[in-house]
C-alpha positions as CSV (number, residue, x, y, z in Angstrom):
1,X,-107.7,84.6,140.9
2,X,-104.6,82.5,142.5
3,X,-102.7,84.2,145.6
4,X,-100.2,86.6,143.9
5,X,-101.2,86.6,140.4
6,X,-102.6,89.2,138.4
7,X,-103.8,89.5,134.9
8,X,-100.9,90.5,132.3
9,X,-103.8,93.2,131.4
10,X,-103.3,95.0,134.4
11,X,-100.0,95.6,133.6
12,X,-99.3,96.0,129.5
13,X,-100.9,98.8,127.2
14,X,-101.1,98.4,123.7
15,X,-98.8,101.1,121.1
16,X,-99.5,102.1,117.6
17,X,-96.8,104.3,116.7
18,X,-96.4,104.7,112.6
19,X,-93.4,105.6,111.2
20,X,-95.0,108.1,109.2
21,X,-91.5,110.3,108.3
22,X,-89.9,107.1,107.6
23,X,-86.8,107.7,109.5
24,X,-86.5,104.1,110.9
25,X,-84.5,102.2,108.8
26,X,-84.1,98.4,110.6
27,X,-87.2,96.6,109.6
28,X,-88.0,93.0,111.5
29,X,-89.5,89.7,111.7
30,X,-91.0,87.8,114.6
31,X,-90.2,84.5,114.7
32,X,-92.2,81.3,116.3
33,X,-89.1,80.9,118.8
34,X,-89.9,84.2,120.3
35,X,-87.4,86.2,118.8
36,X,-86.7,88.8,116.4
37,X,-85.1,88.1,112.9
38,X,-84.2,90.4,110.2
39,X,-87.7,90.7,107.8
40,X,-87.3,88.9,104.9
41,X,-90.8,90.3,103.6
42,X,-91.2,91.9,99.8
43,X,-91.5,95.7,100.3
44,X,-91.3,96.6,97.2
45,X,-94.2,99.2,96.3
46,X,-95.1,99.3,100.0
47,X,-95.7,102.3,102.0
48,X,-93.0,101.9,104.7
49,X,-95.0,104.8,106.5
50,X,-97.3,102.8,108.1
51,X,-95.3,100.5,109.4
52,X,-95.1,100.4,113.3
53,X,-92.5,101.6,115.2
54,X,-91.4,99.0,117.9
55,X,-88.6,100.4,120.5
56,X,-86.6,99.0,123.4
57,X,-88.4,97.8,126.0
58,X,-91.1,97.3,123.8
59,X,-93.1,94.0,123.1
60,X,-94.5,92.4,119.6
61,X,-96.6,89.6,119.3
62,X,-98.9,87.6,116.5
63,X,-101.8,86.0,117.4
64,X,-102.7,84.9,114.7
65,X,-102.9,81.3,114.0
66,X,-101.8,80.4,118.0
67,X,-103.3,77.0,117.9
68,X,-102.0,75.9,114.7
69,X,-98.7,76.6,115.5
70,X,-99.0,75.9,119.1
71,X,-96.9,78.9,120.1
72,X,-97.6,82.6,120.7
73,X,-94.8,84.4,118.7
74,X,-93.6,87.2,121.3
75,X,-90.7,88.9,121.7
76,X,-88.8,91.8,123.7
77,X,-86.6,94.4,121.8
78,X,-83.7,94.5,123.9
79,X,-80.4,94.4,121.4
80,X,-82.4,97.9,119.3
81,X,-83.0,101.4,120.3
82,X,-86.0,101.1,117.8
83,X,-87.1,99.3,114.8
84,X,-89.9,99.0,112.6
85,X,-92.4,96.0,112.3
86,X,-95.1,94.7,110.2
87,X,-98.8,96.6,111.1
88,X,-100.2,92.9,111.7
89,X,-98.4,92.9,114.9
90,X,-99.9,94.3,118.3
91,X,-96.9,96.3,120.2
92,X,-97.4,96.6,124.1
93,X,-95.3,98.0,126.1
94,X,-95.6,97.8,130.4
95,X,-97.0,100.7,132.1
96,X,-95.0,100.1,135.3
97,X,-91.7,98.3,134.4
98,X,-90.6,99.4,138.4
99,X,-93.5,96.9,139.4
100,X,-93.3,94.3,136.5
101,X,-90.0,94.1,134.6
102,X,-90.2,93.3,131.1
103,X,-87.8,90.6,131.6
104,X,-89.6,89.0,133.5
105,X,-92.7,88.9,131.3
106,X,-90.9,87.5,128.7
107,X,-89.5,85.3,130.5
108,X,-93.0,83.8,131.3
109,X,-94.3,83.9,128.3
110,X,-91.1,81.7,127.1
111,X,-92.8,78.9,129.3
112,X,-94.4,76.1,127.3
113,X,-97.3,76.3,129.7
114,X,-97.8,79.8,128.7
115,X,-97.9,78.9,125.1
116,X,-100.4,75.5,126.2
117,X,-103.1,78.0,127.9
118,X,-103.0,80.1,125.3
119,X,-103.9,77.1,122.4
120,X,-106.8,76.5,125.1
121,X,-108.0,80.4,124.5
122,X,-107.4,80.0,120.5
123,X,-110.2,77.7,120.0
124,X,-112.6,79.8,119.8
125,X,-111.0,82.2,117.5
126,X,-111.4,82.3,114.0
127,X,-108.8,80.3,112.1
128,X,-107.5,79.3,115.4
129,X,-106.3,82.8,116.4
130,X,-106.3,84.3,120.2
131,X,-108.1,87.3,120.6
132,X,-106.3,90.6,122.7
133,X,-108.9,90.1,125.3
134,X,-108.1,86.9,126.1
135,X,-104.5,87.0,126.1
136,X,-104.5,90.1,128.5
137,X,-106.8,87.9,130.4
138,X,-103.9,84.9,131.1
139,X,-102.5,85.5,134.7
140,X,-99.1,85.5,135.8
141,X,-97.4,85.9,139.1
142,X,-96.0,89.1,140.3
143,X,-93.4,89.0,143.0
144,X,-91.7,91.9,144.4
145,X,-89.3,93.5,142.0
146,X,-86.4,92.8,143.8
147,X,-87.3,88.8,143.5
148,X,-88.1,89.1,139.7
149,X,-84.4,90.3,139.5
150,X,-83.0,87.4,141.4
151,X,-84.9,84.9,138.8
152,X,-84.0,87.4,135.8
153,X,-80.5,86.6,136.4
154,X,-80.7,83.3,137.4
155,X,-82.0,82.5,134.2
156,X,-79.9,84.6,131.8
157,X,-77.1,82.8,133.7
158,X,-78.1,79.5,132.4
159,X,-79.4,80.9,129.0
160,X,-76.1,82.6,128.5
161,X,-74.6,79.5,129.2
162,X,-76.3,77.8,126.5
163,X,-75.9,80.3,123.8
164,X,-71.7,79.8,124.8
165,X,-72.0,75.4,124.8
166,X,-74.3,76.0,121.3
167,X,-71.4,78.4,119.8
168,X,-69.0,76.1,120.5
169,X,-70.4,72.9,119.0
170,X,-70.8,75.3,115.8
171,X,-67.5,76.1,115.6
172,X,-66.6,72.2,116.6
173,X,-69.5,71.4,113.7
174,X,-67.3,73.9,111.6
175,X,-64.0,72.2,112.3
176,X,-65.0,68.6,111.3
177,X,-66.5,70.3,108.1
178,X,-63.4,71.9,106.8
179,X,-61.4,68.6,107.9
180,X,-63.6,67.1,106.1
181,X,-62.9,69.3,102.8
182,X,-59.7,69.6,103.4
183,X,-59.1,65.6,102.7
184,X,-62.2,64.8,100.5
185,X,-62.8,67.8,98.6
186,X,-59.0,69.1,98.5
187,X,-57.7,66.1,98.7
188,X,-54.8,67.0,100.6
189,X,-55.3,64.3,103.1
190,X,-52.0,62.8,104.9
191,X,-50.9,60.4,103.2
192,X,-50.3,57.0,105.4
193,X,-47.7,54.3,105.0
194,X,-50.1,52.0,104.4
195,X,-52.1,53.9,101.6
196,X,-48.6,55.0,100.4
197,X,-47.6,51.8,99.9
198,X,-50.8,49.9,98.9
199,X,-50.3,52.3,95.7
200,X,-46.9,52.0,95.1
201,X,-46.0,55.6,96.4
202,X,-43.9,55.1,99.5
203,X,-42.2,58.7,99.1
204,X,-45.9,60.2,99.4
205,X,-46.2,59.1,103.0
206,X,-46.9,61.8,105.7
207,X,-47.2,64.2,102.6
208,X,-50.6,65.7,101.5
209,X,-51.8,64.2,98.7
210,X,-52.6,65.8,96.0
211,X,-50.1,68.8,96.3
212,X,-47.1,66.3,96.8
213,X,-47.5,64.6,93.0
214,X,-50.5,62.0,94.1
215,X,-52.0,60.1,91.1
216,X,-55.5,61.5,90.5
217,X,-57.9,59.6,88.2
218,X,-60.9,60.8,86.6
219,X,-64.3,59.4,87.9
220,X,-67.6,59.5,85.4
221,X,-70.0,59.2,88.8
222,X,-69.0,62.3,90.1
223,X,-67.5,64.1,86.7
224,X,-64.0,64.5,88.4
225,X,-60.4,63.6,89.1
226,X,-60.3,61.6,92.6
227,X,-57.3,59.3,94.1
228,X,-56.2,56.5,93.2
229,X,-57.5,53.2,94.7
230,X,-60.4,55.5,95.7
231,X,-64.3,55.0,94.5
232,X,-67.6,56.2,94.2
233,X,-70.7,54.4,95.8
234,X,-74.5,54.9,96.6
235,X,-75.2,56.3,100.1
236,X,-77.9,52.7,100.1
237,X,-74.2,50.4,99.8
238,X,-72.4,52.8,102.3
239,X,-74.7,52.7,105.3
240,X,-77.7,51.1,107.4
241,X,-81.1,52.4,106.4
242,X,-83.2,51.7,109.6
243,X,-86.7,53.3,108.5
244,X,-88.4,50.0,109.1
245,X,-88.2,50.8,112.4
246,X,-89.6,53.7,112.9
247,X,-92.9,54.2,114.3
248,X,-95.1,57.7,114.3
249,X,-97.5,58.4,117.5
250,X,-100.3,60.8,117.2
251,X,-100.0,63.9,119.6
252,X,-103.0,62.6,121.7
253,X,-100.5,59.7,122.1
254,X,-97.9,61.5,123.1
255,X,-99.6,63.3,125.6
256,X,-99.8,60.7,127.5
257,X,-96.5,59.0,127.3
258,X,-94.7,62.1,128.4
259,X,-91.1,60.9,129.0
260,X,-87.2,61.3,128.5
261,X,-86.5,60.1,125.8
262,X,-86.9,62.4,122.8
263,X,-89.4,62.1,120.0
264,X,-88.2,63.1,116.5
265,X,-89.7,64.4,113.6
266,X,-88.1,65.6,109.6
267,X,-86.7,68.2,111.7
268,X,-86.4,68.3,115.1
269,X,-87.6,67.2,118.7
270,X,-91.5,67.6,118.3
271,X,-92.2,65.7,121.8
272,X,-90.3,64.0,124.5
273,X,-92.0,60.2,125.8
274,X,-91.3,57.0,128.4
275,X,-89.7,54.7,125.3
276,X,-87.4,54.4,122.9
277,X,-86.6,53.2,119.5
278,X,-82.8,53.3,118.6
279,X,-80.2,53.1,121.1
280,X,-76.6,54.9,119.6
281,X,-75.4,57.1,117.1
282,X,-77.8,57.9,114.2
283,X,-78.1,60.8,111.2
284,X,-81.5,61.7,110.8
285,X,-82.3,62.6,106.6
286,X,-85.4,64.6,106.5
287,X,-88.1,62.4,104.3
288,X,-90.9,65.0,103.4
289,X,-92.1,68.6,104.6
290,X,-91.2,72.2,103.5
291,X,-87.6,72.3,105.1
292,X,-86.7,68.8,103.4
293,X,-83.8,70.5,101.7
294,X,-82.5,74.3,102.4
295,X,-81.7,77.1,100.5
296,X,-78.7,76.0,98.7
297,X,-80.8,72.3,97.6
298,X,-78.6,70.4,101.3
299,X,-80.5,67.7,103.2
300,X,-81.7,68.6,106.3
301,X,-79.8,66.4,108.7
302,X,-80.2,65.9,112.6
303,X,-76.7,64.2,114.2
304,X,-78.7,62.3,117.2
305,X,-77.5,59.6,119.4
306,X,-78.4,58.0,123.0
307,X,-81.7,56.7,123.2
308,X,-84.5,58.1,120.8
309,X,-87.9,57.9,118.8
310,X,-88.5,59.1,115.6
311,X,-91.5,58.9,113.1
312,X,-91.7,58.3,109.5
313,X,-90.6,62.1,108.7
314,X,-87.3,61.1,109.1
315,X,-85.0,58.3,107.3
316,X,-82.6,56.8,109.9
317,X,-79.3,56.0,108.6
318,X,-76.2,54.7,110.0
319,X,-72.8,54.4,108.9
320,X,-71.2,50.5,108.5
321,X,-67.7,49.2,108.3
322,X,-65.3,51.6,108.0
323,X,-67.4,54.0,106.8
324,X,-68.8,55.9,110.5
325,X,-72.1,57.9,111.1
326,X,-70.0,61.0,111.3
327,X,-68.6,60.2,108.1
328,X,-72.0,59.9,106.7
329,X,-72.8,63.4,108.0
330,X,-70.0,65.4,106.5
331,X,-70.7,63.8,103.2
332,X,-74.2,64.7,103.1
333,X,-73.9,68.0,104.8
334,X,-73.8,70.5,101.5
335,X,-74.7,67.7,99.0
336,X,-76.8,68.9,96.7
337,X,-79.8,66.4,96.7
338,X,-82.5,69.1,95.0
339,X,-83.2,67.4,91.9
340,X,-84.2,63.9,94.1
341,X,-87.1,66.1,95.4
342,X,-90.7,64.7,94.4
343,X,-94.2,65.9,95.2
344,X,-95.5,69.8,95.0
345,X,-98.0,70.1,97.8
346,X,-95.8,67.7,99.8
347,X,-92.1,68.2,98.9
348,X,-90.2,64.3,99.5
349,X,-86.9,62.7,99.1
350,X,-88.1,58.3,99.3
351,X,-85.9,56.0,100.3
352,X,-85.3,54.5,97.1
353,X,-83.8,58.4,96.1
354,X,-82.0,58.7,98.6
355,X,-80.2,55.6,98.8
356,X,-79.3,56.5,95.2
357,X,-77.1,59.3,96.1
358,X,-73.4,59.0,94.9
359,X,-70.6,59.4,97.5
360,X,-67.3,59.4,97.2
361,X,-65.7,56.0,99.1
362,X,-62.2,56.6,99.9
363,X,-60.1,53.9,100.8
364,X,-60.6,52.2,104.3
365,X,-56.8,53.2,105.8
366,X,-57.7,56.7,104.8
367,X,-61.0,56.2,106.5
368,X,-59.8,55.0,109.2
369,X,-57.2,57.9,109.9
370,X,-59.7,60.6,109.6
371,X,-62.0,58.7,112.4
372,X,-58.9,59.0,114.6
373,X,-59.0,62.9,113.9
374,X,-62.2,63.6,113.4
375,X,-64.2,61.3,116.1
376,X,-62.4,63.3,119.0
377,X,-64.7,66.3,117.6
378,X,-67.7,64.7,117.5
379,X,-67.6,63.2,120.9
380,X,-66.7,66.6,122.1
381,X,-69.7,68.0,120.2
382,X,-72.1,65.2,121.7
383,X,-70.5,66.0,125.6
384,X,-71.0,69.6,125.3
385,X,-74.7,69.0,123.5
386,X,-75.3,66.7,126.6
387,X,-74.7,69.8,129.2
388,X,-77.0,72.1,126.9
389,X,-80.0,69.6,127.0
390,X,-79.0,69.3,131.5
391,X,-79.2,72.9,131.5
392,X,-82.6,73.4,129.3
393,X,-83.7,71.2,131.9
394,X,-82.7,73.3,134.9
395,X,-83.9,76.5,133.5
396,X,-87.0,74.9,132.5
397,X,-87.0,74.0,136.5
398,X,-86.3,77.4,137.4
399,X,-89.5,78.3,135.4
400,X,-91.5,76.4,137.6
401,X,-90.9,78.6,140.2
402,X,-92.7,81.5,138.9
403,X,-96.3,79.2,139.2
404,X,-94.8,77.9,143.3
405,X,-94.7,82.0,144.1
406,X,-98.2,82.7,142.8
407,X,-99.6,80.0,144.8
């Protein structure tokens, strides 16, 4: 065994307590970002008693299914006094919390080389699971308490940091949104001279629109009243469609192109490599996969920009004349695309659909004024999004210390 590290065995003990009076009344998930979320399982009919109790200080954890997902869902109940949770998770708790602090446990298991070495124990286990055994077999490093502390709060410093940049660029993200309605939806967009006049309204100018006496004409596309001089188009006329670029790399590929640049996929960032595709400012428009449109039948969209990859998950638009990227996304953003949805085992939305999809086209002066207003945002969004990914990489850095003190 390394200098300094010990076996995460040594220092956990499983608990099995039933909430057999059914007096806890909180009832959660475990998600595959190592959290917990509120349960969202049918518990109808169930007998609640045998749930398990899980309280603060406390740890659950699946193992099932580690090296499909290529995580181990684990999480510490910190925000609870107690809760209850699903049977099918194991709950450990630490024997000694004044020698290991549970903080700092979790804290290591966030690493994505925790989650790596345990995939490497999975295969072996049926349907790719990790046995108890061989996760209380992984090793970490154990300084003294008083230098788990120091790193504890080093890296809740940065973490809390993030969670503050990633509230903010909601609310920004919430701004630009109701802007957005508030011209296009509302229509009670300021009027400009040059709109004013182009449709023979001069005494509208600097007025809202549609509140101050604006003509409104009814448009068959989209089954309602809309501006004057204003249209409806296809998404395909209103922006570039760059899939032909896009290139998908195997994981055994990207293992060994490990890089800055990130890697995207119908969702997210699945990898980070050493090149590049697309250079600027893109939306992303989920092609295929489960999470191709939400709850409410809304594209799944990913605002990117900067240098990037993506694979063929993903359709890669950008916005063209006057009609900007960031335009693009507040269109799409709750545009109900469900009924463009092909495939059962394989949910999809092809290009060809896509492209399809009516939008609104206002006029290219009113265009143009709500880039002055609403670009500002954006930028703001991308700056602060920047920090968040320069910080990810410093606490990620500050994780690497824990494998320097074992050594």
């Amino acid at each position: 065994m390394r200098s300094n590290f010990k076996k995460i065995g040594s220092h956990i003990r499983l608990v099995d307590e039933r909430d057999r009076a059914q007096n806890v009344n909180t009832l959660l998930g475990l998600s595959i970002d190592k959290t917990f979320i509120p349960s969202v399982a049918n518990t109808i009919g169930s007998d609640m008693g045998n749930y398990k109790i899980i309280r603060k200080g406390q740890f659950a954890c699946s193992l099932m299914q580690v090296r499909r997902d290529k995580k181990i869902p684990v999480a510490l109940l910190i925000d609870l006094e107690e809760a209850i949770i699903s049977q099918a998770y194991p709950i450990f708790e630490i024997t000694d919390p004044d020698t290991l602090l549970p903080e700092y446990l979790m804290i290591w298991m966030t690493r994505s080389e925790f989650d790596r070495e345990a995939c490497f124990y999975a295969v072996g286990g049926v349907r790719g699971s990790l046995e108890w055994e061989d996760f209380c077999n992984m090793e970490l490093p154990v300084p003294s308490p008083e230098k788990q502390l120091e790193i504890v709060k080093e890296y809740h410093t940065i973490v809390d940091r993030i969670k503050l940049n990633e509230r903010l660029n909601q609310k920004l993200e919430e701004t630009a949104q109701t802007l957005y309605k508030q011209w296009f939806v509302d229509f009670e967009f300021q009027v400009s001279a040059k709109y004013a006049a182009a449709i023979g309204k001069p005494e509208l100018e600097g007025q809202p629109y549609k509140s101050s006496g604006g003509e409104m004409v009814y448009n068959e596309g989209l089954k309602l009243d809309i501006p004057k001089g204003w249209d409806v188009c296809s998404l395909g006329d209103m922006c570039n469609i760059c899939d032909s670029v896009r290139q998908p790399l195997s994981g055994e590929e990207r293992s060994i192109r490990p890089g800055p640049f990130p890697y995207y996929g119908a969702v997210s960032i699945v990898d980070h490599i050493d090149s590049y595709l697309f250079d600027g400012i893109y939306l992303l428009f989920s092609e295929d996969g489960v999470k191709v449109v939400n709850e409410f039948g809304y594209p799944t969209l990913q605002y990117v920009w900067d240098k990037f990859w993506v694979n063929n998950h993903a359709h890669v638009l950008q916005g063209k004349g006057y009609i900007t990227t960031e335009f693009l996304k507040l269109s799409l953003t709750e545009k109900n695309v469900s009924h463009l949805v092909t495939g059962a085992a394989q949910p999809k939305i092809n290009q060809n659909n896509m492209a399809s999809i009516p939008l609104l086209r206002p006029d290219d002066e009113t265009l143009n004024v709500f880039a002055t207003k609403v670009n500002p945002i954006f930028s703001h969004y991308r700056s602060t999004a920047d920090i968040t990914r320069l910080l990810s990489s410093l606490r990620e850095i500050l994780l690497l210390r824990f494998v320097a003190q074992g050594r």
